[in-house]
Every structure is written in structure tokens, then in C-alpha cells.
One Martini backbone bead per residue (centre of mass of N, CA, C, O) as a GRO file, in nm:
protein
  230
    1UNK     BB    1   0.096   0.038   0.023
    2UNK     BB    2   0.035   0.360  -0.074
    3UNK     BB    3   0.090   0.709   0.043
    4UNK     BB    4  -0.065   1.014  -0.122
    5UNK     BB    5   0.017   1.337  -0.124
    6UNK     BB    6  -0.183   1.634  -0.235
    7UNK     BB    7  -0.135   1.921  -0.342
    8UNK     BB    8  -0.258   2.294  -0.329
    9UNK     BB    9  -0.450   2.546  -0.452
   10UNK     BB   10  -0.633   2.385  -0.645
   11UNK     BB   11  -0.800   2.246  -0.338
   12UNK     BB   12  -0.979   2.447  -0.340
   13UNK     BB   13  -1.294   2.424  -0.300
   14UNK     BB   14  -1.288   2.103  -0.178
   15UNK     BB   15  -1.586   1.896  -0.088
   16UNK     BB   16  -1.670   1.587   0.148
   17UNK     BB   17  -2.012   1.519   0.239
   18UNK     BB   18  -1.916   1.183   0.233
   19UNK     BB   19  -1.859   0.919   0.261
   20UNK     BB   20  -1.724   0.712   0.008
   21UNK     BB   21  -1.606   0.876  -0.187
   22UNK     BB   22  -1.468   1.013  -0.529
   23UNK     BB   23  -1.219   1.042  -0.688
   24UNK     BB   24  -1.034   1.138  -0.996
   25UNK     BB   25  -0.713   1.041  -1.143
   26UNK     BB   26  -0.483   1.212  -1.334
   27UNK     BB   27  -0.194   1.071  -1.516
   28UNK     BB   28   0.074   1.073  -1.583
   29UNK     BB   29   0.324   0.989  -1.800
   30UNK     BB   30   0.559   0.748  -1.835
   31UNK     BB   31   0.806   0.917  -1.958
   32UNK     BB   32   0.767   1.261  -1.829
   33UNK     BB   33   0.551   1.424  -1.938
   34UNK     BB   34   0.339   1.635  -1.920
   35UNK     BB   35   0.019   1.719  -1.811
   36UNK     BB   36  -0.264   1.619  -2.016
   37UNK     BB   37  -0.583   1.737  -2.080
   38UNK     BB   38  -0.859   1.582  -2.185
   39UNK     BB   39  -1.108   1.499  -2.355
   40UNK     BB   40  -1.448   1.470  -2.443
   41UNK     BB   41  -1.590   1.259  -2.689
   42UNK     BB   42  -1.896   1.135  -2.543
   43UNK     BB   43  -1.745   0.868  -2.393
   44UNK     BB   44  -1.478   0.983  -2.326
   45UNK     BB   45  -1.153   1.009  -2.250
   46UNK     BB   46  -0.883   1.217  -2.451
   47UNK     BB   47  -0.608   1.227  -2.595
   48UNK     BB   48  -0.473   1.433  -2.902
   49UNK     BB   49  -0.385   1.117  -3.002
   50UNK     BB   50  -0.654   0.922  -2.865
   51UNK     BB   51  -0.611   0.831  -2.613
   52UNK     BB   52  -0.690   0.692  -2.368
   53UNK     BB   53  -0.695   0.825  -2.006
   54UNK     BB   54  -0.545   0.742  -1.734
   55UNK     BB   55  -0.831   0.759  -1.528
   56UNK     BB   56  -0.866   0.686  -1.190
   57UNK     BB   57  -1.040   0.563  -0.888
   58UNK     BB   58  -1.084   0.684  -0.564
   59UNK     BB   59  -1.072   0.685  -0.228
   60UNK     BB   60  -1.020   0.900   0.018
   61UNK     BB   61  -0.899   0.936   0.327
   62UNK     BB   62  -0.806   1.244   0.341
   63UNK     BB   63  -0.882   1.555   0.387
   64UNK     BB   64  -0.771   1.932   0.435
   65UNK     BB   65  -0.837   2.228   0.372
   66UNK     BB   66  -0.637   2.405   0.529
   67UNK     BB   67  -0.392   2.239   0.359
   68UNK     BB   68  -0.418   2.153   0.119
   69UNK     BB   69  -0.509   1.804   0.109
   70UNK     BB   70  -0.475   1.433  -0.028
   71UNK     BB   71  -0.549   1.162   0.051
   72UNK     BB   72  -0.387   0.826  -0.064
   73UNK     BB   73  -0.485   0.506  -0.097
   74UNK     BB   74  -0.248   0.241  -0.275
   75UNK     BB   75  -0.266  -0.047  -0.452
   76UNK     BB   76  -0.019  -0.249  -0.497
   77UNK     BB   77   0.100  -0.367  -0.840
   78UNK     BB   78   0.115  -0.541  -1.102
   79UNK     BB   79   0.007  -0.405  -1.391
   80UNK     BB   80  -0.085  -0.086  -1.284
   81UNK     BB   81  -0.059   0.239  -1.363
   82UNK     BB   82  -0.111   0.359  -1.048
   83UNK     BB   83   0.090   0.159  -0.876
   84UNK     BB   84   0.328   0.255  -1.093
   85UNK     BB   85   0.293   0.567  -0.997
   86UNK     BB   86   0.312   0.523  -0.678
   87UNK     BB   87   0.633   0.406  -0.649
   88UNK     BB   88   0.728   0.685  -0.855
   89UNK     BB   89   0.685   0.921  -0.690
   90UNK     BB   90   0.707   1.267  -0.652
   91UNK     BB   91   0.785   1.560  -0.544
   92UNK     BB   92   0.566   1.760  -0.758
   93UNK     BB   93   0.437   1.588  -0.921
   94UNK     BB   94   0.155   1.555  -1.142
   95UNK     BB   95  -0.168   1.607  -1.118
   96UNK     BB   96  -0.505   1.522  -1.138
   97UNK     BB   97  -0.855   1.612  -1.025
   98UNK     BB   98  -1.201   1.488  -0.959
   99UNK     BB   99  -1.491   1.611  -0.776
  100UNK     BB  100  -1.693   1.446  -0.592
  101UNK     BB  101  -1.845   1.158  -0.571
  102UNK     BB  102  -2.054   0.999  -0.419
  103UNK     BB  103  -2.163   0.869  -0.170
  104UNK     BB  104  -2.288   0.798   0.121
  105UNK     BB  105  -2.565   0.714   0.332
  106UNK     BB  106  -2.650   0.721   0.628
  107UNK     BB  107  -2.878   0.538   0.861
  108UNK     BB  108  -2.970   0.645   1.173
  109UNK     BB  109  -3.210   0.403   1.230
  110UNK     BB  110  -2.955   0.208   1.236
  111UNK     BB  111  -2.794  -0.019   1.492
  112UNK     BB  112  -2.663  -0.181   1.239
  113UNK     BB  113  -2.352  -0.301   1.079
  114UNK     BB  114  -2.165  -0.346   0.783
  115UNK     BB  115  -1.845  -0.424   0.665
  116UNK     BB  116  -1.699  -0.498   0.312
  117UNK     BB  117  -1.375  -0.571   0.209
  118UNK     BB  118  -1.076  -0.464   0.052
  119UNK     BB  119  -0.854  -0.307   0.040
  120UNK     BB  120  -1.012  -0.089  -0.150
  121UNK     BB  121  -1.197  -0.023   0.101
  122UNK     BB  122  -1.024   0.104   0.344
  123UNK     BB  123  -1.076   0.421   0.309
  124UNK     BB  124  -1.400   0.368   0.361
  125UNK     BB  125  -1.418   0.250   0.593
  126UNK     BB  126  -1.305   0.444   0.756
  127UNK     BB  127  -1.499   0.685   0.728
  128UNK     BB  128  -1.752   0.501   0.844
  129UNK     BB  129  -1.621   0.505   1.133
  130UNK     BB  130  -1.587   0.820   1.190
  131UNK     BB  131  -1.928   0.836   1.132
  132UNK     BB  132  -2.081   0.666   1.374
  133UNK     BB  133  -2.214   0.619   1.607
  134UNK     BB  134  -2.111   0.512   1.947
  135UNK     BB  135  -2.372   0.305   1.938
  136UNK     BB  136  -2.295   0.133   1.674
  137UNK     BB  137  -2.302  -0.183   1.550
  138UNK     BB  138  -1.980  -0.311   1.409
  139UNK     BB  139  -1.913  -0.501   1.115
  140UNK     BB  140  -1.587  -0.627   1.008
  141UNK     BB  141  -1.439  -0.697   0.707
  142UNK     BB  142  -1.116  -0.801   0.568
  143UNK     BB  143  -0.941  -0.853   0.256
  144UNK     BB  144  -0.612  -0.993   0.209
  145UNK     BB  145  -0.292  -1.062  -0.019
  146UNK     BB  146  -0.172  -0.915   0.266
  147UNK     BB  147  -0.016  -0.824   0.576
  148UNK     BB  148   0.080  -0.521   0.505
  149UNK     BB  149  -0.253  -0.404   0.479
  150UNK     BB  150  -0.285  -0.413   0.797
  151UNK     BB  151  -0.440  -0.181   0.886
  152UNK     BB  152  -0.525   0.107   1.108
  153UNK     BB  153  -0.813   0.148   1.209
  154UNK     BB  154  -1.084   0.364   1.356
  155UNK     BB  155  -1.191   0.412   1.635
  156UNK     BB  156  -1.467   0.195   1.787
  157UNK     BB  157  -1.661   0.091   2.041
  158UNK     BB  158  -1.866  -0.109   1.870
  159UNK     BB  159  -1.614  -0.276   1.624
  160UNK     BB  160  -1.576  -0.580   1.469
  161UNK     BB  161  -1.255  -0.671   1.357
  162UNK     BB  162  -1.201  -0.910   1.057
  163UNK     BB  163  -0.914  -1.073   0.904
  164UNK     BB  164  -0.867  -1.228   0.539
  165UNK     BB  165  -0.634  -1.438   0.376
  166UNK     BB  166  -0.544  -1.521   0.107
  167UNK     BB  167  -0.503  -1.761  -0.074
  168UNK     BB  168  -0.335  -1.944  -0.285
  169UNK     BB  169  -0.520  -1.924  -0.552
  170UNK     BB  170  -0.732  -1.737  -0.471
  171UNK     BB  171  -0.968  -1.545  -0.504
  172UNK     BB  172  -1.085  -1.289  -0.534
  173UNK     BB  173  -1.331  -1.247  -0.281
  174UNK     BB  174  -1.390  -1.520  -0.127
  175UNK     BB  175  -1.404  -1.468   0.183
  176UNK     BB  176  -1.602  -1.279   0.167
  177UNK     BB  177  -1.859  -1.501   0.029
  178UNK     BB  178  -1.845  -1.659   0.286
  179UNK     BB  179  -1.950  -1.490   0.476
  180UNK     BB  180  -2.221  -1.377   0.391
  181UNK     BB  181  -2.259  -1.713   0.347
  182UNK     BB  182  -2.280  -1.708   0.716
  183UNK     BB  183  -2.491  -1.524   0.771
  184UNK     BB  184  -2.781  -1.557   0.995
  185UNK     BB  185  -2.811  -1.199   0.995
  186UNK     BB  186  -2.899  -0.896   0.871
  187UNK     BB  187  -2.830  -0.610   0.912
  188UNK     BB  188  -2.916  -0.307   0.861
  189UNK     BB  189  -2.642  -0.222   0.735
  190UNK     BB  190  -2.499  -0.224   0.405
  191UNK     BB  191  -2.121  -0.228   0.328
  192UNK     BB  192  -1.975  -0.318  -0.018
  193UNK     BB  193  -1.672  -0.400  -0.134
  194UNK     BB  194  -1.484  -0.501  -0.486
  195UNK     BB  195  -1.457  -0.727  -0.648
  196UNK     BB  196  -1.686  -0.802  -0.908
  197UNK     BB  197  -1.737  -1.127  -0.886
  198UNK     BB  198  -1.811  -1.115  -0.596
  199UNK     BB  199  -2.011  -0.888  -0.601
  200UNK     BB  200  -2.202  -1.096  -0.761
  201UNK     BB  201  -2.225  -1.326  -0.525
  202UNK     BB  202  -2.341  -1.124  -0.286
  203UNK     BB  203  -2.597  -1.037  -0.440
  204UNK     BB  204  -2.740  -1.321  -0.484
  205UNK     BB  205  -2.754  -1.356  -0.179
  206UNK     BB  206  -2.886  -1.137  -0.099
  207UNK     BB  207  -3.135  -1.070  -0.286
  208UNK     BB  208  -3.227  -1.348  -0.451
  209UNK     BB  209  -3.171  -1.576  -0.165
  210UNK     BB  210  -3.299  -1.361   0.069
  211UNK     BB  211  -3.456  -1.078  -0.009
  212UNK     BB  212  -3.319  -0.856   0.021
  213UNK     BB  213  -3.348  -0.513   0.054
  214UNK     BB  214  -3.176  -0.268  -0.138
  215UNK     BB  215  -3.174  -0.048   0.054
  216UNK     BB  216  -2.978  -0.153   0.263
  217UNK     BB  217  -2.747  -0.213   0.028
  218UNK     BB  218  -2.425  -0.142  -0.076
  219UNK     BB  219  -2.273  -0.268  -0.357
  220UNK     BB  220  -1.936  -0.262  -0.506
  221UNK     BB  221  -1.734  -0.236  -0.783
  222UNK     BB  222  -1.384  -0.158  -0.757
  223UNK     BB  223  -1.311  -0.413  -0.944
  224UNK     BB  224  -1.109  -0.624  -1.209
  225UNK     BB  225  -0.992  -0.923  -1.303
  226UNK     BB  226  -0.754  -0.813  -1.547
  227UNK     BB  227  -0.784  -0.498  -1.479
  228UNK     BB  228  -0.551  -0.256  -1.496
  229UNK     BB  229  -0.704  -0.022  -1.262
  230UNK     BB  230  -0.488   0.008  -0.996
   0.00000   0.00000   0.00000
């Protein structure tokens, strides 16, 4: 995991007025010239030259207005432009950003909540923990594919949570599909992010196989296996 601080001038009057909300961040050229901004063609974002603009989406774990920063937790990996990126930058280095996109709406009248997520969650479990009341009963659950990801979650006095280490050759976000998958009553809010084939069989079991109303949960496909996009 990288954390990146982006800061300047130009973070004046960005505001998220919801947890686990996203920017979008558009990454400079890997050969090292200047950050080009990209036009909308009607379907994407594109460089000058036609290509697609290598713009990733991320949740921040914490804006700063004061200092104007903006904190970026980014997971490293083979094969991905954002990751890439983020294992080689320097301070001064440009990126643009653009949001934030919506967040979250906590449910005040829910007692209980689920959290569940992969690396890639785990700014946004932090946030959702950060402003939760502190009599809400919080069980979260976290997929990890190294030791190396288990943060320190924000202190929560009602909090438990659980980290599950993905085995070799398993799938990802396989042991949250078990989690789910083992669930014996559906707290009163749920939020889940992950891989999307994962989050695709916990939609399955929550909605068409409990019943689940889907008010009640937001389940988020937040990458994609085998797509280069974090």
C-alpha cells in the first residue's frame, strides 16, 4: 500500500460531504513529459493523440482543507498504471483530480451495520467508521492478499472487526463471498465493496437468495480481475 499526499493551491474549495465518496485522478504520461488534460468525446476521456487518458478512480482517506491535501491510499501491484504510478512519484510530480463523486448516506435509524471490503475498501471502511454514532453496532470484515495491508482501522468503541488473508491461488474476494455466504441475520445496514465477480455472487445471495431489500445495502464492484485499472 502507497499513501500519497497531493496538495496546492488548486484543492481550494474541494469539498466531501459524504464518506466513502471518490475522486477521479488523472495520471501524468509514464515517459515523464507534462500532464495533459484529456477532452470528453461524448463516450470517454482522450489525449490529443486518441488515446484513452489513463484516469483512475480512488475513495481519499482524508481531504484537509486547511492544509489544502488531499490523502490518497493506493494498493501496489503488478501491471497497473495507478500502482505504477504510485510506487514511482516525487514530490512535486502533477496529477490532476476531479469530484468528488457521491458518497455514502448513513441510515441514522439502522442499530447495526456490516462492513465489508478488500484493500481497495479500506479508505472508505475508515471513513464510514469515523462518523458512525458511537452506540452503532459495526462488525467489518477485511480481505487482504498480503500482511502487509492490515491498517489500523479508526477507533470505533462498538467496532469488531475481522481480517481475512486470502490463500494462494484463491480467488479474490473469495473469503468475503464465505463471510456473506455464513451470515446467519443481515445486520440493519450493509456496505460492501471488491472485486466485481465477487461482488457479483454476494448481490446474488443477498438480494435474490435472502430477499435482502435492496435499500438496505450498497454493494460496489470497485475493480475487476485481470483489468490493469488500480
Amino acid at each position: 500500500m502507497a499513501r500519497i499526499v497531493l496538495s496546492g493551491d488548486e484543492l481550494e474549495g474541494l469539498e466531501i460531504d459524504e464518506p466513502a465518496a471518490s475522486v477521479r485522478l488523472l495520471l501524468p504520461p509514464p515517459d515523464g513529459d507534462r500532464l495533459v488534460i484529456p477532452a470528453w468525446s461524448g463516450n470517454q476521456f482522450v489525449l490529443p493523440d486518441g488515446d484513452r487518458a489513463p484516469i483512475r478512480t480512488f475513495t481519499p482517506r482524508r481531504l484537509d482543507p486547511s492544509e489544502r491535501e488531499l490523502t490518497l491510499d493506493i494498493v501496489v501491484h503488478e501491471g497497473g498504471a495507478a500502482s505504477d504510478w504510485a510506487s514511482s512519484a516525487a514530490e512535486g510530480d502533477e496529477v490532476a483530480i476531479s469530484g468528488p463523486g457521491r458518497g455514502y448516506e448513513i441510515d441514522p435509524t439502522a442499530s447495526d451495520y456490516l462492513l465489508v471490503g478488500d484493500e481497495t475498501a479500506l479508505a472508505a471502511i475508515a471513513q464510514l467508521l469515523e462518523v458512525f454514532a458511537p452506540t452503532t453496532q459495526v462488525t467489518v470484515h477485511v480481505e487482504i492478499a498480503d500482511p502487509s495491508a492490515r491498517l489500523e482501522l479508526p477507533p470505533h468503541p462498538a467496532t469488531t472487526v475481522a481480517w481475512h488473508e486470502l490463500g494462494e491461488g484463491s480467488a479474490p474476494g473469495s473469503t468475503l463471498v464465505d463471510v456473506i455466504a455464513g451470515l446467519e441475520e443481515v445486520p440493519a445496514g450493509v456496505w460492501i465493496a471488491g472485486e466485481a465477480a465477487s461482488v457479483q455472487k454476494i448481490r446474488k445471495n443477498l438480494f435474490d437468495e435472502r430477499g435482502l431489500a435492496r435499500a438496505r445495502a450498497t454493494v460496489r464492484g470497485y475493480w475487476k480481475l485481470g483489468r490493469a485499472a488500480t
